[in-house]
TORKOL-4160 file (C-alpha; in steps of 0.2 Angstrom, whole numbers, padded with zeros to 4 digits, m for minus):
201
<pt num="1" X="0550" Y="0686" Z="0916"/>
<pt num="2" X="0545" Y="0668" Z="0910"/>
<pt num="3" X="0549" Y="0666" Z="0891"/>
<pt num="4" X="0534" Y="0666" Z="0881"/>
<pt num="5" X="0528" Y="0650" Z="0875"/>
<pt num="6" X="0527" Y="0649" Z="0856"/>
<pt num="7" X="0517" Y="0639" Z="0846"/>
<pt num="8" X="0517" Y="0640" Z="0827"/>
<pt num="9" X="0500" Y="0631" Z="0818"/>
<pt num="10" X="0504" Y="0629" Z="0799"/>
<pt num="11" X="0500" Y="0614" Z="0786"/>
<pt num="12" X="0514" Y="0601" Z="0782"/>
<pt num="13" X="0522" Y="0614" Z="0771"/>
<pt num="14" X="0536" Y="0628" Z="0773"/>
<pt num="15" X="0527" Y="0639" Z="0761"/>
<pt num="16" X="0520" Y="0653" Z="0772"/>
<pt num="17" X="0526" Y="0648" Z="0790"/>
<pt num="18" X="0545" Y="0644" Z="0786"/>
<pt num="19" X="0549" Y="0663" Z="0788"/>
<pt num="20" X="0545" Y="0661" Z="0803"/>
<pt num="21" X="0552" Y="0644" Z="0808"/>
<pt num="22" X="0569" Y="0652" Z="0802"/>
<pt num="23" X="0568" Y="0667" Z="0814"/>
<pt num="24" X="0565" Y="0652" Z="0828"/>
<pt num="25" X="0578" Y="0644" Z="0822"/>
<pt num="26" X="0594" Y="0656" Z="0821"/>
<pt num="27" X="0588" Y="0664" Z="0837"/>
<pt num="28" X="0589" Y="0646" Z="0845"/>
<pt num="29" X="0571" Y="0649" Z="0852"/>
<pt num="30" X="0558" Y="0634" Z="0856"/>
<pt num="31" X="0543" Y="0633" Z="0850"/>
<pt num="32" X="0529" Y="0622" Z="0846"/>
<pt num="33" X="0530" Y="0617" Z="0826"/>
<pt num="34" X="0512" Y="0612" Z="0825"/>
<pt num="35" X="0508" Y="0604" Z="0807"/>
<pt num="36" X="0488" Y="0600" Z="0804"/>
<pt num="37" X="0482" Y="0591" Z="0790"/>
<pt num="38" X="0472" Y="0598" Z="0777"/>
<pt num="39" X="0456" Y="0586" Z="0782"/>
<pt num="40" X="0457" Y="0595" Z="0799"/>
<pt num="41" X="0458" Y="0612" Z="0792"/>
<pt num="42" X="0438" Y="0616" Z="0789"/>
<pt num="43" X="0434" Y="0612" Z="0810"/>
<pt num="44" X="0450" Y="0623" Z="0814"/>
<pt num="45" X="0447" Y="0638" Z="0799"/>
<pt num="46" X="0431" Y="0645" Z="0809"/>
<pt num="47" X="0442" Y="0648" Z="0825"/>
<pt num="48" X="0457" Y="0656" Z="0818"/>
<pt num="49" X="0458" Y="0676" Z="0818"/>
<pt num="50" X="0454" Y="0676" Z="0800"/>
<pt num="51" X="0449" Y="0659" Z="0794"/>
<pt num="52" X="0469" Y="0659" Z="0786"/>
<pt num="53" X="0485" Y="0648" Z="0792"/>
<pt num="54" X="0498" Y="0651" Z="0799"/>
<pt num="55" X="0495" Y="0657" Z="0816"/>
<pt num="56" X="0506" Y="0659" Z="0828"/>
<pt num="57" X="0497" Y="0657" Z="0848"/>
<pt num="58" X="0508" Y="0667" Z="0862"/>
<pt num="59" X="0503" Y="0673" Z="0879"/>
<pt num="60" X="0486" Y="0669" Z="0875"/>
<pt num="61" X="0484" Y="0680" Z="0860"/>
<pt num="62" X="0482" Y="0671" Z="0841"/>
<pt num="63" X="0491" Y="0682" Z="0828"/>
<pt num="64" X="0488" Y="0680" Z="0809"/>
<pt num="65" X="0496" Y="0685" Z="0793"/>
<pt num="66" X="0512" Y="0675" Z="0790"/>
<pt num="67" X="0522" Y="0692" Z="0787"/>
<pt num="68" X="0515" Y="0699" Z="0805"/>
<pt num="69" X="0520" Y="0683" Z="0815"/>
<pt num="70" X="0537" Y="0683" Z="0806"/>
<pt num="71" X="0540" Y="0702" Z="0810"/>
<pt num="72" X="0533" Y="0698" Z="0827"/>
<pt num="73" X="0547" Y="0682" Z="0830"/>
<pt num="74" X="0562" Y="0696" Z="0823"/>
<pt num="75" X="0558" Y="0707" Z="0835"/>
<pt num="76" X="0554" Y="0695" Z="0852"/>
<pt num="77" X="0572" Y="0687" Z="0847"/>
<pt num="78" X="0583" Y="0702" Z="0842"/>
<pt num="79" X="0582" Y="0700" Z="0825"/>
<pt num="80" X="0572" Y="0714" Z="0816"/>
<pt num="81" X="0586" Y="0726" Z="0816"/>
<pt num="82" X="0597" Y="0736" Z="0827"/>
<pt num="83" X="0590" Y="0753" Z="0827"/>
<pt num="84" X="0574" Y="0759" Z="0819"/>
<pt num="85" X="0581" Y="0761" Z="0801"/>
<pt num="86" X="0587" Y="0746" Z="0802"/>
<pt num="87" X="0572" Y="0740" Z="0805"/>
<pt num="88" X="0564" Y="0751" Z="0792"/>
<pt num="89" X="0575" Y="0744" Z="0780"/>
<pt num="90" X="0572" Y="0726" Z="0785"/>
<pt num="91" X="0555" Y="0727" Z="0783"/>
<pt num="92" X="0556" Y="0738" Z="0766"/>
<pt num="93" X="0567" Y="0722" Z="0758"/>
<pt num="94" X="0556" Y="0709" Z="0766"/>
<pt num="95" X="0539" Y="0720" Z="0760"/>
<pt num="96" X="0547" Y="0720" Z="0742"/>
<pt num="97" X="0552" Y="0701" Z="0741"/>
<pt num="98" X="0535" Y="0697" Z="0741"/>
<pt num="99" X="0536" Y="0702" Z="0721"/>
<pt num="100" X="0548" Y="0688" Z="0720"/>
<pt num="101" X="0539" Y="0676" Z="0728"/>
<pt num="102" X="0523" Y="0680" Z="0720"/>
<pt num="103" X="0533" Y="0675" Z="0703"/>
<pt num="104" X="0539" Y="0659" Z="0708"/>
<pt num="105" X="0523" Y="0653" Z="0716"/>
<pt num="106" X="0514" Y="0656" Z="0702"/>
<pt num="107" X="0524" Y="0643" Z="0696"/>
<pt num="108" X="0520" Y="0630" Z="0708"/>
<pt num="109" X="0501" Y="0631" Z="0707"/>
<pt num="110" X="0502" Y="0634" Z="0687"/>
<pt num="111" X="0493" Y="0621" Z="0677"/>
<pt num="112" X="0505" Y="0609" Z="0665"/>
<pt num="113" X="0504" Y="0618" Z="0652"/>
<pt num="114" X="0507" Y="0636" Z="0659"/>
<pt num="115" X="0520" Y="0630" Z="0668"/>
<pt num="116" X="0534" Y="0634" Z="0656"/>
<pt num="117" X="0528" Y="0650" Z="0651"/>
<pt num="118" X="0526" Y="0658" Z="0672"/>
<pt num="119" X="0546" Y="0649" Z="0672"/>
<pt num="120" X="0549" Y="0661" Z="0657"/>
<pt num="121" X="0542" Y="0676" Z="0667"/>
<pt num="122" X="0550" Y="0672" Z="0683"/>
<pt num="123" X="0568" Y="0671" Z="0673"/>
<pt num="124" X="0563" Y="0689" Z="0663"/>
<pt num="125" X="0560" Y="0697" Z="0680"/>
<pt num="126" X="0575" Y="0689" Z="0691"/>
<pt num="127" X="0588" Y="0695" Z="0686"/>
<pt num="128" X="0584" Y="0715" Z="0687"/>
<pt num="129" X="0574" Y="0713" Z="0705"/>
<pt num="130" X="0590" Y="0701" Z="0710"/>
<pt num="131" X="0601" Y="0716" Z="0703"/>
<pt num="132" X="0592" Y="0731" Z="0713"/>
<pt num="133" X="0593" Y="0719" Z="0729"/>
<pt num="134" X="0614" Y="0717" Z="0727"/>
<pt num="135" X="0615" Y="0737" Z="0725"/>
<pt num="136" X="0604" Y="0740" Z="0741"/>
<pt num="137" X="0614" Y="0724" Z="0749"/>
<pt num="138" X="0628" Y="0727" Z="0763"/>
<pt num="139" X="0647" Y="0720" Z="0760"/>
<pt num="140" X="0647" Y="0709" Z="0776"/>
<pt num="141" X="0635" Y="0696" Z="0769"/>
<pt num="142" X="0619" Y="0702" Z="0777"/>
<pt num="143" X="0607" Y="0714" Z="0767"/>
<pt num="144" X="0604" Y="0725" Z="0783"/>
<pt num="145" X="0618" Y="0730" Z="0793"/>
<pt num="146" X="0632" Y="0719" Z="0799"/>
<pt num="147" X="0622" Y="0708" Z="0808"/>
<pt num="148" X="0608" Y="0695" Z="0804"/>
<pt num="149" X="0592" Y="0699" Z="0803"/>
<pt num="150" X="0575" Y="0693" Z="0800"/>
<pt num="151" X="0576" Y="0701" Z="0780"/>
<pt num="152" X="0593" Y="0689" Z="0778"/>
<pt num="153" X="0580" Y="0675" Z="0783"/>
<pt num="154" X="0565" Y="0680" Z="0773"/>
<pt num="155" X="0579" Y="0681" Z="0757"/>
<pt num="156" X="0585" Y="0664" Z="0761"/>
<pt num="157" X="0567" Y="0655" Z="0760"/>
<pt num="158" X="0562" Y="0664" Z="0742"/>
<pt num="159" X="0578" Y="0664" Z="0735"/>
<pt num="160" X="0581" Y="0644" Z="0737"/>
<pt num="161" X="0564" Y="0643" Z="0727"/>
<pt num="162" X="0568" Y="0653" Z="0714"/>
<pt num="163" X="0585" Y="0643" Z="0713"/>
<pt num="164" X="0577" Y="0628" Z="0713"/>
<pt num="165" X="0570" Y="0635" Z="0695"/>
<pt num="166" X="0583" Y="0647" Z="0690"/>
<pt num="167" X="0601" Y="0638" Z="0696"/>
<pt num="168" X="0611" Y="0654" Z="0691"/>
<pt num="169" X="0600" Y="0668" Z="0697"/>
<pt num="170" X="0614" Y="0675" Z="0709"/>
<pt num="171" X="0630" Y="0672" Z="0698"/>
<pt num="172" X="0637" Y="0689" Z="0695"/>
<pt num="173" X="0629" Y="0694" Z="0711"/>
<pt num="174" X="0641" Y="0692" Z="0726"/>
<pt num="175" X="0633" Y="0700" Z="0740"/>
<pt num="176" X="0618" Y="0691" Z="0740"/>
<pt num="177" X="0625" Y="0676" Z="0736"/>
<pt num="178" X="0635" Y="0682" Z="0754"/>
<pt num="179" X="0621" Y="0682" Z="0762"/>
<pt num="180" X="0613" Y="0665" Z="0758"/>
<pt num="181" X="0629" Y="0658" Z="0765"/>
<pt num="182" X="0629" Y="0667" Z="0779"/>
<pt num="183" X="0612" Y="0661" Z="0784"/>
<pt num="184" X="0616" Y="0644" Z="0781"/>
<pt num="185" X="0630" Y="0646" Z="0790"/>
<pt num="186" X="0620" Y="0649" Z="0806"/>
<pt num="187" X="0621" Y="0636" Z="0817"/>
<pt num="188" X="0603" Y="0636" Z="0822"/>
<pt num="189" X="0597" Y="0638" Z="0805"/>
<pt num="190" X="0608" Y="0624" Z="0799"/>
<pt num="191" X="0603" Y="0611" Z="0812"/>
<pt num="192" X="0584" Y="0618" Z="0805"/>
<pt num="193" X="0590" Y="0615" Z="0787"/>
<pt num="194" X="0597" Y="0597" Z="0791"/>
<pt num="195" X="0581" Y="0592" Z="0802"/>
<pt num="196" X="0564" Y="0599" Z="0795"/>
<pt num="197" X="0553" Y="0589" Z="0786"/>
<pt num="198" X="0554" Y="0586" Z="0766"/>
<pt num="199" X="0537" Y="0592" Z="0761"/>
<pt num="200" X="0532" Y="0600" Z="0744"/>
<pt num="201" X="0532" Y="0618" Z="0746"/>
């Protein structure tokens, strides 16, 4: 059977769509990395599924919800999990990072002078979220099993966010810093890392 052909519509930005351009990359799988400007976005919004980006076109079907398309690329390229609990476990570590992210976008979109104060909350919640995820983290520098999956991938993309705000967020917590080694440590994902555009978010 002919591989499927990929193509992955998204603004100039990692934001929502890098999950997903991170499975592509560590499973070494071509796709089309379509990046629209925002003054082409009101024409394209009325023929998307539901008037959101990313989509992700394949076999003729469009898929929305940048969480779907990312689960969606684990599984096509083997890396959702090994069995169904892995898989379960996966998806319960990449539905609960979403409380992390939602702390440091906050950030991002935070006028001047809240900014300080949504850093503030982002640093008082870090550290016992980050603390729960190295308890529930595997020894072999992956949080599910002892193979990379698409939650390693997903942890990657928020973590190096919240970094960016909070340098020492993973000191004292070895397993997940593991893991962001080990995912940069991919060669696909590295030539990803080295290669993908500087944008903003």
């Amino acid at each position: 059977m002919a591989q499927p052909k990929y193509r992955l519509i998204y603004f100039n930005l990692r934001a929502r769509a890098e999950a997903t351009r991170l499975v592509f990359a560590a499973a070494g799988v071509e796709y089309e990395d379509v990046r629209i400007p925002r003054d082409k976005w009101p024409d394209l919004k009325p023929n998307t599924p539901m008037g959101q980006l990313p989509v992700l076109e394949v076999g003729g079907v469009t898929l929305c919800q940048s969480m779907a398309i990312a689960r969606f690329a684990a599984k096509e390229t083997g890396l959702a999990g090994k069995t169904a609990l892995e898989q379960a476990h996966a998806d319960m570590l990449v539905d609960g990072i979403d409380d992390l992210r939602g702390k440091q976008a906050v950030i991002r979109k935070a006028s001047e002078d809240r900014k300080e104060q949504c850093k503030k909350e982002l640093a008082d919640f870090a550290p016992d979220f980050l603390g729960k995820y190295e308890k529930l983290c595997g020894p072999h520098g992956h949080l599910v099993g002892d193979s990379l999956t698409w939650a390693d991938l997903v942890f990657y993309d928020v973590m190096s966010k919240v970094l960016a705000v909070l340098p020492g967020a993973l000191d004292g917590l070895p397993r997940l810093a593991k893991v962001m080694d080990t995912v940069t440590a991919n060669e696909g994902v590295a030539a990803w890392l080295a290669k993908r555009p500087d944008t903003p978010h």
